[in-house]
C-alpha positions as CSV (number, residue, x, y, z in Angstrom):
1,X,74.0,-17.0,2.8
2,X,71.6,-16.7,5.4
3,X,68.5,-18.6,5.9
4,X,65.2,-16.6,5.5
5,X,61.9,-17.8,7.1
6,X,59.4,-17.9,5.5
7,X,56.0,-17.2,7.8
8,X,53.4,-20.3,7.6
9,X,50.1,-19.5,7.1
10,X,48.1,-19.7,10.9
11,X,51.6,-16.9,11.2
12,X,50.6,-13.3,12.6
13,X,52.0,-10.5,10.8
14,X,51.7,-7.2,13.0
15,X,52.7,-4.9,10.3
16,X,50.2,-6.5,7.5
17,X,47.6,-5.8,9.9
18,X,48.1,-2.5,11.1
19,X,46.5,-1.5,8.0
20,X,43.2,-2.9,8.6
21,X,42.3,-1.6,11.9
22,X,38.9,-0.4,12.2
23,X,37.5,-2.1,8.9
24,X,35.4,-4.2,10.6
25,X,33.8,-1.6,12.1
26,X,33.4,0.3,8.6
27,X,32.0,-3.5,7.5
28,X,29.5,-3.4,10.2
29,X,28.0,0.2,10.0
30,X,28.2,-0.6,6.6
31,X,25.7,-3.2,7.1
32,X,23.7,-1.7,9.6
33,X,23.0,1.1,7.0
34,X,21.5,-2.0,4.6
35,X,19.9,-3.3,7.2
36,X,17.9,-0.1,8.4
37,X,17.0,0.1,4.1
38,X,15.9,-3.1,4.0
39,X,13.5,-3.0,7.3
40,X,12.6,0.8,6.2
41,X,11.4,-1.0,2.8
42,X,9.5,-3.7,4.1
43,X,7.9,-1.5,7.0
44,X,6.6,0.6,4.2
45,X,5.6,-1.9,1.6
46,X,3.2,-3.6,4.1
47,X,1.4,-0.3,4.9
48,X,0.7,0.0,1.2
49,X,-0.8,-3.9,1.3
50,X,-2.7,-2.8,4.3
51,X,-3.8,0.8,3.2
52,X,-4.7,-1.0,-0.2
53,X,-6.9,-4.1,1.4
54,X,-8.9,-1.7,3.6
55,X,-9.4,0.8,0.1
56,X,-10.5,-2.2,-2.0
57,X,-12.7,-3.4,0.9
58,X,-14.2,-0.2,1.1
59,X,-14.8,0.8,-2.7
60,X,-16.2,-3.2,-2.7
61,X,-19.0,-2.5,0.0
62,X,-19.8,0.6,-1.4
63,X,-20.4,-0.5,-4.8
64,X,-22.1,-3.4,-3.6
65,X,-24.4,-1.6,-1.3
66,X,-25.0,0.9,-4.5
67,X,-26.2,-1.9,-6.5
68,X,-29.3,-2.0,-4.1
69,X,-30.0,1.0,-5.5
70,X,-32.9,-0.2,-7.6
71,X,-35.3,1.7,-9.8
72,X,-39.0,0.3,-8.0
73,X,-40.9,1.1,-10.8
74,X,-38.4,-0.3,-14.0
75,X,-38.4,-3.6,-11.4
76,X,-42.3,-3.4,-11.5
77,X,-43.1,-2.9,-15.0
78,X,-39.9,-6.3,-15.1
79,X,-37.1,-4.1,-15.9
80,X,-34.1,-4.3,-14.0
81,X,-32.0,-0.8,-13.6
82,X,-30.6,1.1,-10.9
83,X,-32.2,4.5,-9.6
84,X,-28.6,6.5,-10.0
85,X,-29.4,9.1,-7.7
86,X,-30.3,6.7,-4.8
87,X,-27.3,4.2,-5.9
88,X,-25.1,6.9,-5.4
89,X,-26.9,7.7,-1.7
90,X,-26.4,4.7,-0.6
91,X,-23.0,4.4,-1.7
92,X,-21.6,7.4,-0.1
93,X,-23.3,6.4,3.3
94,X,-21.3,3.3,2.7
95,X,-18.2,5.2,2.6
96,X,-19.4,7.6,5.3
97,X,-19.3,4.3,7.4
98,X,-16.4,2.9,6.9
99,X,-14.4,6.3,6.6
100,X,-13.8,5.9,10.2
101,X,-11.5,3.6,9.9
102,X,-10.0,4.6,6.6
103,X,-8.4,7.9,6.0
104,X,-9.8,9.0,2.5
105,X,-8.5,11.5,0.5
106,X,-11.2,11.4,-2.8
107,X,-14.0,9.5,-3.4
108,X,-15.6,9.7,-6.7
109,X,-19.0,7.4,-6.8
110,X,-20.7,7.3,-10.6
111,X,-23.6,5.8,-11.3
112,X,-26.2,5.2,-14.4
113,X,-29.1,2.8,-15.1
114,X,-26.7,-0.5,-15.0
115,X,-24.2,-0.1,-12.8
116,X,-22.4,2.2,-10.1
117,X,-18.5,2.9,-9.7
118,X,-16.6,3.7,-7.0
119,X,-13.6,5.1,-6.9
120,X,-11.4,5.8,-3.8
121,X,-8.2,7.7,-3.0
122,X,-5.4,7.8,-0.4
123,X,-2.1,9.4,-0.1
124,X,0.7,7.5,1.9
125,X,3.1,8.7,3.5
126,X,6.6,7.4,4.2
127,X,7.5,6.1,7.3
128,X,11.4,5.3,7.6
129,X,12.6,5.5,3.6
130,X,11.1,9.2,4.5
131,X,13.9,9.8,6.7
132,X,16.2,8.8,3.6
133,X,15.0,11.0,1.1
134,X,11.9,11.6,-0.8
135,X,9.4,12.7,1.4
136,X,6.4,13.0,-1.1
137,X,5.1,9.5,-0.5
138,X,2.6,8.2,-3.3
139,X,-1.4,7.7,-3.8
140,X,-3.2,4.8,-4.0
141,X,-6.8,4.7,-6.3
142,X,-9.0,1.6,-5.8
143,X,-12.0,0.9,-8.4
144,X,-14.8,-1.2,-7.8
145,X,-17.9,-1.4,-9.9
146,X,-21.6,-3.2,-8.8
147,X,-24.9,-3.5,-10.7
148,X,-28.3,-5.7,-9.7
149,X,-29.0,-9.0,-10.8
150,X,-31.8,-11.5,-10.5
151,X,-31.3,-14.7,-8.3
């Protein structure tokens, strides 16, 4: 009877590993793909926050400078109510000035006797989850709403 030896366990086997050349490679393309997901994801996500900050900022000083859109002769006779032609005038030269920085694709500006609403629209597009599929991108709507008040 012959003795066998058995291998320890720091022990390299040549023909158990054979097998396994080029996996980590595999492993590490593997993760690169996750990684370029992950960065394409958060790349994109931030340009949302961003497109979305500079829409709400901009449907907020619109409305706001609508609201000084006031009817002169209701605030004479002690009324307080919006002119809704001029609201909407000055409102959409609101937007006109800040467009410049903002690509808009709508605006839609409403106003009555109490209160004018602005609504603004932008498609965006994406930047590296594009390369990855969909290409259609999605459109972001921003609502803001201001009427007068008394101090």
């Amino acid at each position: 009877m012959s003795a066998r030896r058995i291998p320890s366990r720091g022990s390299f086997n040549a023909s158990s590993h054979m097998n396994e050349r080029g996996s980590t490679t595999i492993f590490v393309l593997g993760l690169c793909v996750v990684v370029l997901f992950v960065g394409g994801l958060s790349v994109d996500f931030w340009r949302v926050i961003a497109a979305r900050r500079a829409l709400a900022a901009m449907a907020d000083s619109a409305a706001a400078a609508g609201a000084n859109g006031v009817d002169l002769s209701a605030l004479r006779s002690g009324a307080l109510a919006l002119n809704p032609s001029r609201a909407r005038q000055l409102a959409g030269d609101q937007i006109a000035r800040s467009s410049d920085v903002v690509r808009v694709q709508s605006v839609v500006i409403d106003s009555d006797t109490t209160a004018v609403r602005v609504t603004v629209s932008q498609h965006i597009e994406f930047s590296l989850l594009g390369l990855l599929g969909d290409h259609q991108g999605f459109t972001i709507t921003v609502s803001a709403a201001g009427s007068p008040r008394r101090n």
